[in-house]
C-alpha positions as CSV (number, residue, x, y, z in Angstrom):
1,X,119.6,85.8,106.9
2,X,115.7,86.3,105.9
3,X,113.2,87.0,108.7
4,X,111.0,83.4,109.6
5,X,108.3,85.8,110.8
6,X,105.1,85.5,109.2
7,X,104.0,89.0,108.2
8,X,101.5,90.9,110.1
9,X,98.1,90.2,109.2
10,X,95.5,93.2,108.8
11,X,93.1,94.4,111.0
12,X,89.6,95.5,110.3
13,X,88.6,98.5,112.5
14,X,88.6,102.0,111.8
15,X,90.0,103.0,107.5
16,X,90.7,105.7,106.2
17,X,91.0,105.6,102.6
18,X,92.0,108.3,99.5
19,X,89.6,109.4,97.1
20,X,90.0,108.3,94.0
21,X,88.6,111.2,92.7
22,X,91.6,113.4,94.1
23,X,94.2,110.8,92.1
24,X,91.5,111.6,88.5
25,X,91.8,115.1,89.6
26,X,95.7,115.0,89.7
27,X,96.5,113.5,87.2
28,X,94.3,115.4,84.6
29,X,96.2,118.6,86.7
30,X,99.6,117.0,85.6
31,X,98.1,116.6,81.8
32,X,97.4,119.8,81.5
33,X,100.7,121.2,82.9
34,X,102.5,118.5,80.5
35,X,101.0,119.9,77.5
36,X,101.8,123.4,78.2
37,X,105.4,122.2,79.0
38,X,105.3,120.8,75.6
39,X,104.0,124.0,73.8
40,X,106.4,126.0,75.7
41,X,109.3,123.6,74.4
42,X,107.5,123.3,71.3
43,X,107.9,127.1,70.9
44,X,111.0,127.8,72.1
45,X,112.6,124.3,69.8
46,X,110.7,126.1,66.2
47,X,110.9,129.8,67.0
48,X,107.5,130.6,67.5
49,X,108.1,131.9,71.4
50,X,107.5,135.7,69.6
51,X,104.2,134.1,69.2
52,X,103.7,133.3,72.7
53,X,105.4,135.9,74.5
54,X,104.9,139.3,72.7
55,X,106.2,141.7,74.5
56,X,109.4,143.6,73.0
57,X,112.8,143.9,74.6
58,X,115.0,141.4,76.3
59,X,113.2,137.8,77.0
60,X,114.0,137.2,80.4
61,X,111.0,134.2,80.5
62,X,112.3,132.6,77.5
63,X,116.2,132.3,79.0
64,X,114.6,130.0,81.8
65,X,111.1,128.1,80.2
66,X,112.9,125.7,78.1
67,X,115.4,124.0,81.0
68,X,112.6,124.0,83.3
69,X,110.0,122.9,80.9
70,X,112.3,120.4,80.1
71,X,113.1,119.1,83.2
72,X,109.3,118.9,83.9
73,X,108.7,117.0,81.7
74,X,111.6,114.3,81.3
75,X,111.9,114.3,84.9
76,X,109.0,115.0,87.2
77,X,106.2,113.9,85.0
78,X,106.0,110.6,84.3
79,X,106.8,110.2,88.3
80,X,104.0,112.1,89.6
81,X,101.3,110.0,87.1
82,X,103.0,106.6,88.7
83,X,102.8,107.5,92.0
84,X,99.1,108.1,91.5
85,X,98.5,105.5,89.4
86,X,100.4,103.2,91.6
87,X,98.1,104.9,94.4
88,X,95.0,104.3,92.5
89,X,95.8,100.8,91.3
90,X,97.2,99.4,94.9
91,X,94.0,101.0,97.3
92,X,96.4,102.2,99.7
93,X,94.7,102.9,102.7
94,X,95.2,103.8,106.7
95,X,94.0,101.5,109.4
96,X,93.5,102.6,113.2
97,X,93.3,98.9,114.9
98,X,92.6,98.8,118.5
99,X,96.2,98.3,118.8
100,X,97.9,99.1,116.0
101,X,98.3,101.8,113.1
102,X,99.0,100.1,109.9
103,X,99.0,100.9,106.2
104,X,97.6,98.3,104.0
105,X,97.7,98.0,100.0
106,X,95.9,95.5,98.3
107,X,98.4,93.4,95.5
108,X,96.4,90.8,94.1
109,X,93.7,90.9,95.5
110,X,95.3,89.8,98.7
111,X,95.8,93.3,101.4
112,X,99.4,93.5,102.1
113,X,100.2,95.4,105.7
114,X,103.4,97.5,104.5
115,X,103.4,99.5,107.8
116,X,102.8,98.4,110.8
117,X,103.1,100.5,114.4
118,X,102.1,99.2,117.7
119,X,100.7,101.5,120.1
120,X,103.2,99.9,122.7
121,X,105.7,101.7,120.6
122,X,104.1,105.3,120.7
123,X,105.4,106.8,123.4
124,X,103.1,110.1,123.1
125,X,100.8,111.0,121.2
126,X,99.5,114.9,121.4
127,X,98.5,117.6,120.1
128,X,100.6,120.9,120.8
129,X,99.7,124.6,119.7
130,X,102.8,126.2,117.7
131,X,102.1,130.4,118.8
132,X,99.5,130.2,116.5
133,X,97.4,134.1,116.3
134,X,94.6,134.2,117.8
């Protein structure tokens, strides 16, 4: 049976909010690595790996490139550019409320709250040092 609650509304106080140039950034990182994937399968697919990879003797590199290569790019890819792209396009962003934490994208034009923690439900909150060396 669906919820008659109205969702929560957002709160304007203290946001924190990604850099879109970090997204740019990663996804121009994820380009690049693509296209080297692509020559790697590229080479491996024609023949041309001697090209690449000189060195004489048994080509251990060459046994293992193509499946990862592959998988890279059929797999991983195209899900790390829509999750930043998704990022970019939706302005996630964090929002410390006087009593709330809450995550907020905006879909629309209209800023959707898609977490939402009251500090009621904290129950602490600290910081605790882990051995680290002084």
């Amino acid at each position: 049976m669906p919820s008659t609650e109205s969702p929560p509304a957002p709160v304007d106080w203290i946001v924190i909010s990604g850099s879109a140039y970090k997204v740019i950034r990663s996804i121009l990182i994820f380009l690049l690595l693509f296209s080297m994937f692509l020559v790697f399968i590229w080479a491996q697919a024609t023949g041309n790996w001697d090209k690449i990879n000189p060195e004489p003797g048994e080509d251990i590199v060459g046994k293992w490139v193509l499946p990862v290569a592959f998988v890279f790019v059929i797999l991983v890819m195209p899900g790390l550019v829509v999750t930043q792209l998704r990022w970019l396009w939706l302005h996630r962003r964090l929002v410390i409320g006087p009593d709330r934490l809450q995550v907020i994208e905006n879909s629309c034009g209209v800023d959707n709250v898609v977490i939402q923690i009251p500090y009621q439900n904290i129950a602490e909150f600290g910081y605790e040092p882990r051995g680290w060396p002084r």
